[in-house]
C-alpha positions in Angstrom: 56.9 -35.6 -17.3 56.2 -32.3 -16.7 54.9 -31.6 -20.6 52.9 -34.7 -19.6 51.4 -33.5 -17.0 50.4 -30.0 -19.2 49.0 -32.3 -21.5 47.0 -34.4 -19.3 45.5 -31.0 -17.2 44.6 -29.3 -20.9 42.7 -32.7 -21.8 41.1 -33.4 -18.4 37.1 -33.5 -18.4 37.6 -31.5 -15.0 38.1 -28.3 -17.4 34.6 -28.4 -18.3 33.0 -29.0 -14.9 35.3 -26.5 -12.6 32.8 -23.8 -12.8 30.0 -26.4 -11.7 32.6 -27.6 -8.7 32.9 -24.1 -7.5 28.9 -23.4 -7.9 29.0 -26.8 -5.9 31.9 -26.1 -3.5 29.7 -22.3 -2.7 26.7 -23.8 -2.5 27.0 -26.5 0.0 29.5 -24.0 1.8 26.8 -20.9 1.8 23.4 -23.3 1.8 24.0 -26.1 4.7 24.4 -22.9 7.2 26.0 -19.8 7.9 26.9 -19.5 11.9 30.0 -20.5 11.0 31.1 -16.9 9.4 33.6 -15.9 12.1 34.6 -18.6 14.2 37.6 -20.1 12.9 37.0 -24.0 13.9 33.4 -23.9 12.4 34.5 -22.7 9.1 37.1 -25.2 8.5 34.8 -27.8 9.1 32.3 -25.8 6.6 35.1 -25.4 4.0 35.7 -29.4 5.0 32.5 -31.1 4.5 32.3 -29.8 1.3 34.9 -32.9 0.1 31.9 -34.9 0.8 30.5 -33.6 -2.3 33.3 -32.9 -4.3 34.6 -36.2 -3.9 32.0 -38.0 -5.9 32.6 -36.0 -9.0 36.0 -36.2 -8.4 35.7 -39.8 -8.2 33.9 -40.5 -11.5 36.5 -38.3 -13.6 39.1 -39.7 -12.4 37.4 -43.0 -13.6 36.8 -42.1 -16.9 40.7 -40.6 -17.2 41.8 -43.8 -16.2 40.2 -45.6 -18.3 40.5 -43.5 -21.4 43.4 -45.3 -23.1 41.7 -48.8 -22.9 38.8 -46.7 -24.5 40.6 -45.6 -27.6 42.4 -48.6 -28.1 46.1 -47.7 -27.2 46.8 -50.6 -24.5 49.7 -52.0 -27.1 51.1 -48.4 -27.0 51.3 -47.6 -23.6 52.8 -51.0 -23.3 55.4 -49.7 -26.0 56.1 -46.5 -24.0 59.8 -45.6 -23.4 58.1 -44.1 -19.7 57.1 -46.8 -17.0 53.2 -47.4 -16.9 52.8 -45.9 -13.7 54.7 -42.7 -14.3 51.8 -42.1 -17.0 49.4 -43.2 -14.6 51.0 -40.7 -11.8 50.5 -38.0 -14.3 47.0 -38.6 -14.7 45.9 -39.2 -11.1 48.1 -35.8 -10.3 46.2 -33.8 -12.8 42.7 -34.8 -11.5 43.9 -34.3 -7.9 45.3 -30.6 -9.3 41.6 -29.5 -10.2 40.4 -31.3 -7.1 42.2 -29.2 -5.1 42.0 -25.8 -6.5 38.5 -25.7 -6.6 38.8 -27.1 -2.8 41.3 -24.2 -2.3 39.0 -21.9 -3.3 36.3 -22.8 -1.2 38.5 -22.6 2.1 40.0 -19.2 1.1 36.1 -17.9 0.5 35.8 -19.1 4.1 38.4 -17.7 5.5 37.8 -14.4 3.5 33.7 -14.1 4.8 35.0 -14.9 8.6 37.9 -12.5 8.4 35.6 -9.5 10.0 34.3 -11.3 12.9 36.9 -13.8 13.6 39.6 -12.4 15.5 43.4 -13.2 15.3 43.7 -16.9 14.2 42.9 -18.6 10.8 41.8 -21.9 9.7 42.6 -24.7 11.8 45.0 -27.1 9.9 43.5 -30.3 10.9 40.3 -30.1 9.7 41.4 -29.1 6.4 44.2 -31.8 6.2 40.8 -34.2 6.9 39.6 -32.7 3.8 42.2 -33.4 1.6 42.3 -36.8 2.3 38.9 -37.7 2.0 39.2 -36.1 -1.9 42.4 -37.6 -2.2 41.1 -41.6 -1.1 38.0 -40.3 -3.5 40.4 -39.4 -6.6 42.6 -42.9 -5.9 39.1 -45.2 -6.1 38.1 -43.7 -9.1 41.5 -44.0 -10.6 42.3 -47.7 -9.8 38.8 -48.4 -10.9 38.7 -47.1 -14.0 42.2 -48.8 -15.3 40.7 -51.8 -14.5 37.4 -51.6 -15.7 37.6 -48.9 -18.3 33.9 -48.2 -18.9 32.7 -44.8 -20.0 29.9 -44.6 -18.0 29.4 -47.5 -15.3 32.6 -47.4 -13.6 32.4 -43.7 -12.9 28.7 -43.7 -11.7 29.2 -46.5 -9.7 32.8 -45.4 -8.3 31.0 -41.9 -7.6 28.0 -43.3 -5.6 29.9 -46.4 -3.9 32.5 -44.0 -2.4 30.4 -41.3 -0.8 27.8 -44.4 0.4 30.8 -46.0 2.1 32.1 -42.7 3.3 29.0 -42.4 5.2 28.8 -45.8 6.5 32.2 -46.6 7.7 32.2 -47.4 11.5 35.3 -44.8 11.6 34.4 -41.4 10.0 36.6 -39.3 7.5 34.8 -36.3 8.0 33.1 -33.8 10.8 30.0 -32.1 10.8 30.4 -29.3 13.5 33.6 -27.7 14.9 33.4 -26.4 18.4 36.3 -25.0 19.8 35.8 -26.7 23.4 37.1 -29.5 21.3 40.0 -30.3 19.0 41.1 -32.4 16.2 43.6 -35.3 17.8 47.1 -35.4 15.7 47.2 -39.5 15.3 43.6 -40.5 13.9 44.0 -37.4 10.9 47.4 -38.6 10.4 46.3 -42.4 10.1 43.3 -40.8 7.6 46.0 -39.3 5.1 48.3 -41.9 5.5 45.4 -44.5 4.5 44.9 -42.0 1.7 48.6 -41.3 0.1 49.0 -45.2 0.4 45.9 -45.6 -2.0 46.5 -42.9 -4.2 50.1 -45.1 -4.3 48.1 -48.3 -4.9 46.5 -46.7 -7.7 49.2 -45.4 -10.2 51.3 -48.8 -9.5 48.9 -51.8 -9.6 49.3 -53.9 -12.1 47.0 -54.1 -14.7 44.3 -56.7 -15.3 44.1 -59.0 -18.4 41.8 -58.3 -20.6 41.3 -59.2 -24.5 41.4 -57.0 -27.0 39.5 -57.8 -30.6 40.0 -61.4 -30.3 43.3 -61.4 -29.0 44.9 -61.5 -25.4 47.6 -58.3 -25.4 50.6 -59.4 -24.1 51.0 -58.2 -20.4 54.5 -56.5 -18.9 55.7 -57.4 -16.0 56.5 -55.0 -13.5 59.6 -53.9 -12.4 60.6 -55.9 -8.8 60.7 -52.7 -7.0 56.9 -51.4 -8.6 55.1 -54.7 -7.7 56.7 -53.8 -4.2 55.6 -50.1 -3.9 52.1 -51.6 -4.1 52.1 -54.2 -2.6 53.2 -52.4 0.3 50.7 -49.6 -0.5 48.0 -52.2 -0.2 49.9 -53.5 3.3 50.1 -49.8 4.4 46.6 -48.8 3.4 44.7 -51.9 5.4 47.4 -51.1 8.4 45.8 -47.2 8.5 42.7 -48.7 8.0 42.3 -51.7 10.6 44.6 -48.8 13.2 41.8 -46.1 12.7 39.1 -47.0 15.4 41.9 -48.3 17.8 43.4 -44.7 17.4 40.2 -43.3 19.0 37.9 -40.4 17.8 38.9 -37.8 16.1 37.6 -35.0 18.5 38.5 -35.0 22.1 38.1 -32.3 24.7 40.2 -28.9 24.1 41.7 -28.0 27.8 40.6 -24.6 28.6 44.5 -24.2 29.5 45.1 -24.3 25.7 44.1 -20.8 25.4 43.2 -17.9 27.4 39.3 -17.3 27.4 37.9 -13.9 26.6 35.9 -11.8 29.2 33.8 -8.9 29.3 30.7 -7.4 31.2 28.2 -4.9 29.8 28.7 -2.4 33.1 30.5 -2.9 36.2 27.2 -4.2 38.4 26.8 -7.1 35.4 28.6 -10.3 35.4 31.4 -11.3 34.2 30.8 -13.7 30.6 33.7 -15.6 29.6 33.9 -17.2 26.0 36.8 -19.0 23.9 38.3 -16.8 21.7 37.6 -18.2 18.5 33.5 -17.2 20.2 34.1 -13.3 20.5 31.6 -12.6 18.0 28.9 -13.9 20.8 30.1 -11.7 23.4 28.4 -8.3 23.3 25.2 -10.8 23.0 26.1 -13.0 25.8 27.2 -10.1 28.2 23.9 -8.1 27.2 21.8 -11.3 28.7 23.8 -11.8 31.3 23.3 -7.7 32.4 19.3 -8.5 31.8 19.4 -11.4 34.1 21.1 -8.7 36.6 18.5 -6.5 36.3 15.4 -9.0 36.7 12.6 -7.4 39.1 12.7 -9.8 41.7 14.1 -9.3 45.3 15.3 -13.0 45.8 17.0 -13.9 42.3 20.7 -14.0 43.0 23.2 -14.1 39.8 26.4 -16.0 39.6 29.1 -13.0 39.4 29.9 -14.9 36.3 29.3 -17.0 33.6 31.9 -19.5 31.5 31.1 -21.4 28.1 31.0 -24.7 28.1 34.4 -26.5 28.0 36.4 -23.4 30.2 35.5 -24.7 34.0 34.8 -29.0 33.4 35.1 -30.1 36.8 34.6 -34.1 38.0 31.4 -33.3 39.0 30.1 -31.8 34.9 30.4 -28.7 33.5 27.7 -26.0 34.2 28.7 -24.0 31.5 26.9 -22.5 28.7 26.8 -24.1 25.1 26.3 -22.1 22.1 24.9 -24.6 19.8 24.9 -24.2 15.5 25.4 -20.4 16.2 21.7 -20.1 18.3 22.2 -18.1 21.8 19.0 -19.1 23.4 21.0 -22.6 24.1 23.3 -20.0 25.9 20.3 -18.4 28.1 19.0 -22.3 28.9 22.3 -22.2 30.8 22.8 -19.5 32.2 18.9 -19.5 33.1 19.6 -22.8 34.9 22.8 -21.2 36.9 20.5 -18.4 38.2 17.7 -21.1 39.1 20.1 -22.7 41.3 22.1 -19.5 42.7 18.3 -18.8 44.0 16.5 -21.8 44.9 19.7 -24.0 45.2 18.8 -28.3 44.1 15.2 -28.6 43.7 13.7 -32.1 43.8 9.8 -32.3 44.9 8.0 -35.6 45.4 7.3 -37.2 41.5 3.3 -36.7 42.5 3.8 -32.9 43.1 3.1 -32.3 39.5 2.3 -28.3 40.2 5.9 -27.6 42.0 7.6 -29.1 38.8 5.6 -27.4 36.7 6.4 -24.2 38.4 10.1 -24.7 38.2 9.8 -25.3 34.4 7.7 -21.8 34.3 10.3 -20.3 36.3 13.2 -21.7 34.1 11.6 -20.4 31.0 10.7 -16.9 32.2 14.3 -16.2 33.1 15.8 -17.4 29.6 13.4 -14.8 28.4 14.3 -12.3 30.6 17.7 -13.4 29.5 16.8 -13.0 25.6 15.0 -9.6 26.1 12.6 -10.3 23.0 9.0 -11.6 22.3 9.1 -15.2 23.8 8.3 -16.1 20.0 11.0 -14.3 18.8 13.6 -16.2 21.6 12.2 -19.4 20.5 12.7 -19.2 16.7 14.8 -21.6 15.8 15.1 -23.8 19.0 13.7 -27.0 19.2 12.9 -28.4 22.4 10.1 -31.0 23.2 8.2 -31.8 26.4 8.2 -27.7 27.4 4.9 -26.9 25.4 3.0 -26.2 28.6 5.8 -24.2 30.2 6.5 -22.3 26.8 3.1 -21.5 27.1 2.5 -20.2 30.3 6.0 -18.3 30.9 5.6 -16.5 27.2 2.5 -15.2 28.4 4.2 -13.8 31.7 6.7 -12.3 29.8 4.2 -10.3 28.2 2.6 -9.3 31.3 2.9 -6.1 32.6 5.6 -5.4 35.4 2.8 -5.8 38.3 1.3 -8.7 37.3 4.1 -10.4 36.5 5.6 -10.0 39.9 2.8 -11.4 40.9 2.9 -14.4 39.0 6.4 -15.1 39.9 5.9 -14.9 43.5 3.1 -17.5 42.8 5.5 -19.9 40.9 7.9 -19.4 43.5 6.2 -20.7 46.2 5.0 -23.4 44.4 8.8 -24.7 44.0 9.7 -23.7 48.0 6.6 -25.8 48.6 7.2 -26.7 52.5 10.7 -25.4 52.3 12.1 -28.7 52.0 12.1 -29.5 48.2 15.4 -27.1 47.8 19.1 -28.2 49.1 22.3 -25.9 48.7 24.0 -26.7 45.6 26.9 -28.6 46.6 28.6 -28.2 43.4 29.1 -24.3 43.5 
């Protein structure tokens, strides 16, 4: 077997393409994004996705492997082997799944190697990459089962290639993530239904027995598989629709991490800033988060008062909703939208004028956009590259052309928006939820 398998690697057409997988496996890693270097959730589920792209070609090899003998003519030969069928058929699927994998190997060690510097203690989270590996390993099994029974050289592959990443995307349960947060977490039971679903295919596809076909004229006499074969797949095929129809009953695959799951990192830029905590696996954010927080401190204007600190989102969830920060696909200014809103409140408390005073609302969107660029500490146009936000065109607007004020007048034109928000001094209420 093992000679076999040598064999089978040496002659597979995944030789040729590997150094096209790994330009592939780099390039979707590298070109989708890059705020994942140094946080260890988002680069697993960089170094995962990639399987969504892999898998197609891995697919349409492992067709064309499968089907190879029926190609050449040698179905009377294999049925003359001295080795069961699906032994040779293991070999082959093995071999595929070998070059599948290394070249996936080598795309989550480049992650972990590029995040290594900013990361921290930790590595790549398990889960996500056990999510992988089944999504390549269901891709390899299609492709395989497909191509013994309809060995074509080129339709079956194609079609094996396109149908499984189109059905990937469109299942009702997904087998892959696009984003890795680490307020959340990867649940044990749905991954574990995922690979079993997968090992029970990959089963199904070395030992189901063939179909009959004829061969120049003739039907080829057909061997009967051994009683213990034909019930390794047939329970394959019970075990695979089991994982399948238990999937969306097992729930999602992401729930809520509980900030007691770790302890959250804290720091302040001086003593008089406050206090910005972060999950660990976010410590590359820090020195940015604790700077805005320290430039919020220092705003000049008498009544702003600032929280004496500030959590990331996921560390404080309370019944009521979370207040804390997000950091959203690496971008900060989703950070100072938070923590703008915190101060807002701290200083004004709930603000909720009548729906026809359109000026007070206007004001409090002013107000709310001057202090996340006091928060940023850049050009407004700077701040806002990158972030996408609609309805805030007129507020974008008017507060980026505060910010560039100078100091007097824009004292003055605060004190102006302010009292367009206290209105009659019955607009604001004391936020119940501090």
């Amino acid at each position: 077997m093992l000679n076999a398998y040598r064999i089978e690697l040496r002659r597979s057409p995944l030789l040729t393409a590997f150094p096209v997988m790994i330009a592939v496996d780099l390039l979707v890693l590298f070109g989708r994004s890059r705020y994942w270097i140094g946080v260890w959730p988002e680069a697993s589920v960089a170094a995962q996705i990639v399987t969504l792209f892999l898998g197609p070609v891995l697919a349409g090899v492992s067709a064309w492997q499968a089907g190879r003998s029926s190609r050449a003519g040698m179905p009377e030969f294999l049925l003359a082997a001295a080795r069961p069928g699906w032994r040779i058929e293991a070999v082959r699927l093995a071999a595929t799944l070998t070059l599948g994998f290394l070249a996936y190997g080598i795309g989550c060690l480049t992650a972990a190697a590029v995040s290594l510097g900013d990361a921290g203690p930790g590595f790549l989270w398990p889960s996500y990459l056990l999510l992988g590996a089944s999504t390549l390993i269901i891709f390899a099994s299609v492709g395989h089962l497909a191509g013994r029974w309809w060995p074509s050289a080129a339709f079956t592959p194609v079609v094996c290639a396109l149908g499984c990443f189109i059905s990937m995307l469109s299942l009702p349960f997904k087998f892959n993530v696009l984003a890795g947060p680490p307020d959340t977490y990867m649940r044990p039971l749905p991954v574990a239904l995922r690979l079993l679903c997968a090992l029970a295919l990959a089963t199904l596809a070395v030992t189901a027995p063939p179909l009959r076909r004829k061969n120049a004229g003739r039907q080829i006499p057909r061997r009967e598989l051994p009683r213990h074969v034909r019930g390794v797949a047939v329970g394959s095929v019970v075990l695979a629709l089991t994982a399948l129809a238990a999937a969306p009953a097992a729930g999602e695959l992401r729930v809520e991490r509980p900030a007691t799951a770790t302890t959250p990192l804290c720091d302040r830029a001086d003593e008089n800033s406050p206090r910005v905590c972060v999950w660990p696996e976010h410590r590359k954010y820090l020195p940015e988060l604790t700077r805005m927080a320290q430039l919020l401190e220092q705003a000049d204007q008498p009544w702003i008062q600032v929280p004496a600190e500030f959590h990331e989102f996921g560390l404080r969830r309370t019944d009521l909703g979370d207040r804390g920060f997000d950091i959203a696909e690496g971008h900060v200014r989703t950070a100072a939208i938070a923590m703008a809103d915190q101060v807002f409140t701290e200083s004004f408390g709930r603000c909720r004028p009548p729906q026809d005073e359109r000026r007070a609302w206007q004001a409090m969107d002013n107000i709310h956009l001057w202090l996340e660029y006091e928060a940023m500490g850049q050009d407004p146009a700077v701040a806002d590259e990158g972030l996408h936000v609609e309805g805030v065109t007129t507020a974008q607007r008017d507060a980026a052309k505060a910010a560039r004020m100078p100091d007097a007048e824009q004292r003055k034109w605060v004190e102006q928006e302010r009292g367009q928000v206290m209105g009659e001094g019955s607009w604001c209420r004391p936020d119940e939820r501090r």
